[in-house]
C-alpha positions as CSV (number, residue, x, y, z in Angstrom):
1,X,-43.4,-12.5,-0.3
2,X,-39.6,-11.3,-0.1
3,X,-38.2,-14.7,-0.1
4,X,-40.2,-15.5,-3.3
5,X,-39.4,-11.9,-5.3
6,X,-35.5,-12.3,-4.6
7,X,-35.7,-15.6,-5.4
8,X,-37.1,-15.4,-8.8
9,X,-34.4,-16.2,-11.5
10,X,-34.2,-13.0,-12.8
11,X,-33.9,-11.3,-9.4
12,X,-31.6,-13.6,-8.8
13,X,-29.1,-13.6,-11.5
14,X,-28.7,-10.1,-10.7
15,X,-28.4,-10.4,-7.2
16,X,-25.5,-13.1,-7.8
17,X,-23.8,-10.3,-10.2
18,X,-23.8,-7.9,-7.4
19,X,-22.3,-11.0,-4.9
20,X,-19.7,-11.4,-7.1
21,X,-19.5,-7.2,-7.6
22,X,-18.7,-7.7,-3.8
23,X,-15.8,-10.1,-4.3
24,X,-14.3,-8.0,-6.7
25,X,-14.4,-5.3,-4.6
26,X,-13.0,-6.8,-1.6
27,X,-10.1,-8.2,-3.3
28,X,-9.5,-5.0,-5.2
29,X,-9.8,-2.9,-1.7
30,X,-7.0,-5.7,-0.2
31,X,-4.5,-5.6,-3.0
32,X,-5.2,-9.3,-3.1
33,X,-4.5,-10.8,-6.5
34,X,-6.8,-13.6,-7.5
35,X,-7.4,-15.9,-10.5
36,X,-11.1,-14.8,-11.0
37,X,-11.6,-18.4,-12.8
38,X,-10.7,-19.7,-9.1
39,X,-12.0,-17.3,-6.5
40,X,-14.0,-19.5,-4.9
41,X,-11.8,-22.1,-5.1
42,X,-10.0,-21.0,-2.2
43,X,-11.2,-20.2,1.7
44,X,-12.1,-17.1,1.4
45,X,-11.7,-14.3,4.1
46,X,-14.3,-14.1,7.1
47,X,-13.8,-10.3,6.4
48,X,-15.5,-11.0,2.9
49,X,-18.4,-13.3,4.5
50,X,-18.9,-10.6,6.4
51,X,-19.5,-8.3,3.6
52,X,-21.6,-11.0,1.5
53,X,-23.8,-10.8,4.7
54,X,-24.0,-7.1,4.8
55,X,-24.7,-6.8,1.1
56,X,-27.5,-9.9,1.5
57,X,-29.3,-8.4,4.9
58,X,-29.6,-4.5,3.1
59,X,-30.9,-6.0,0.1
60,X,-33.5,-8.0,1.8
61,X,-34.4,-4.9,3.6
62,X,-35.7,-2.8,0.8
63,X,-39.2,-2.2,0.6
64,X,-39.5,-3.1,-3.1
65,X,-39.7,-6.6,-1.6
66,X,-43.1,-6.4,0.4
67,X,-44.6,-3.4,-2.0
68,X,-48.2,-5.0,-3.4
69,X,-48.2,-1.7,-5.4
70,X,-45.5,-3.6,-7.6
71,X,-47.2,-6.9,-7.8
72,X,-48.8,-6.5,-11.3
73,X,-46.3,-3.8,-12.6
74,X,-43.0,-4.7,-12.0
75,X,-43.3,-8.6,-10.6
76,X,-46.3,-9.5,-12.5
77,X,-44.8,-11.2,-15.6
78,X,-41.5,-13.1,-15.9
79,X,-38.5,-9.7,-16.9
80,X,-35.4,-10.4,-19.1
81,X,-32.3,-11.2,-17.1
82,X,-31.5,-7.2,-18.0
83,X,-34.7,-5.7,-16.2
84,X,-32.8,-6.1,-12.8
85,X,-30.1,-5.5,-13.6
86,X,-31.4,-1.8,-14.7
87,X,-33.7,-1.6,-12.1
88,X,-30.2,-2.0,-9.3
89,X,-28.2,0.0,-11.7
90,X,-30.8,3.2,-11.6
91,X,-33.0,2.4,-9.3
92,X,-36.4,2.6,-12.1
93,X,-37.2,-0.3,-14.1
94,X,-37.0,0.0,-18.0
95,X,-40.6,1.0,-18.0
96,X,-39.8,4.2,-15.6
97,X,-41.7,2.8,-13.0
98,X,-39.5,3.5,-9.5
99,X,-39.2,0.8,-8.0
100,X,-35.8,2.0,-5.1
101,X,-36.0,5.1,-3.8
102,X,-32.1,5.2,-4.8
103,X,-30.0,2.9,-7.0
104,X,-28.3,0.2,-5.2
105,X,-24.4,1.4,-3.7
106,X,-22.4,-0.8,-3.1
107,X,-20.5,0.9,0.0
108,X,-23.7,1.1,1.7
109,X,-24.9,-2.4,1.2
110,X,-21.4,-3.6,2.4
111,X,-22.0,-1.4,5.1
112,X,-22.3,-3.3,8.6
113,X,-25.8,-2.5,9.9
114,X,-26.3,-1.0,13.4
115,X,-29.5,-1.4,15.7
116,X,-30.3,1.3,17.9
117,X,-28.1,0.2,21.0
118,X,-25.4,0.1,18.4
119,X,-24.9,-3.0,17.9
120,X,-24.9,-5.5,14.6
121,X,-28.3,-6.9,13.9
């Protein structure tokens, strides 16, 4: 069920809004200078992979993914390209429905996430 919410398009298109959020951010946190018409035109930093991954592993960890409460509500019908955006941005959809307990932050989704024994999972 989590692989087939985030992959809906609309889910999606505002998932790859955030990826490239995380680009931006990297390159803006290095001083790098980049044409942003060719970013990926270029190797980019295993540093950056790094924090694609982080950003991709807390997103699929949020329990909006697996909630059946939210199967009729908020991924019953097909949402504008907008609706997830929102939803990310405030952490409610458009209809006031909660749907994250927080809006998304980019610091901690970047964030490299620790197991118990302290170690990357």
């Amino acid at each position: 069920m989590r692989a087939w919410r985030i992959s809906r398009e609309e889910v999606l298109a505002s998932v790859m809004r955030w990826m490239r959020l995380v680009i931006d951010n990297y390159f803006a946190f290095t001083g790098k200078v980049v044409d942003e018409e060719r970013q990926l035109h270029t190797r980019l930093p295993d540093e950056l992979w790094d924090r694609l991954r982080n950003f991709l592993e807390s997103l699929s960890q949020l329990p909006c993914w697996v909630d059946h409460g939210l199967s009729i509500t908020v991924f019953g019908a097909k949402q504008n390209l907008d609706y997830w955006a929102d939803v990310f941005k405030t952490g409610k959809a458009p209809s006031k429905i909660q749907v994250l307990a927080a809006p998304l932050d980019l610091s901690e989704m970047i964030r490299p996430r620790t197991t118990t024994a302290g170690k990357r999972s």
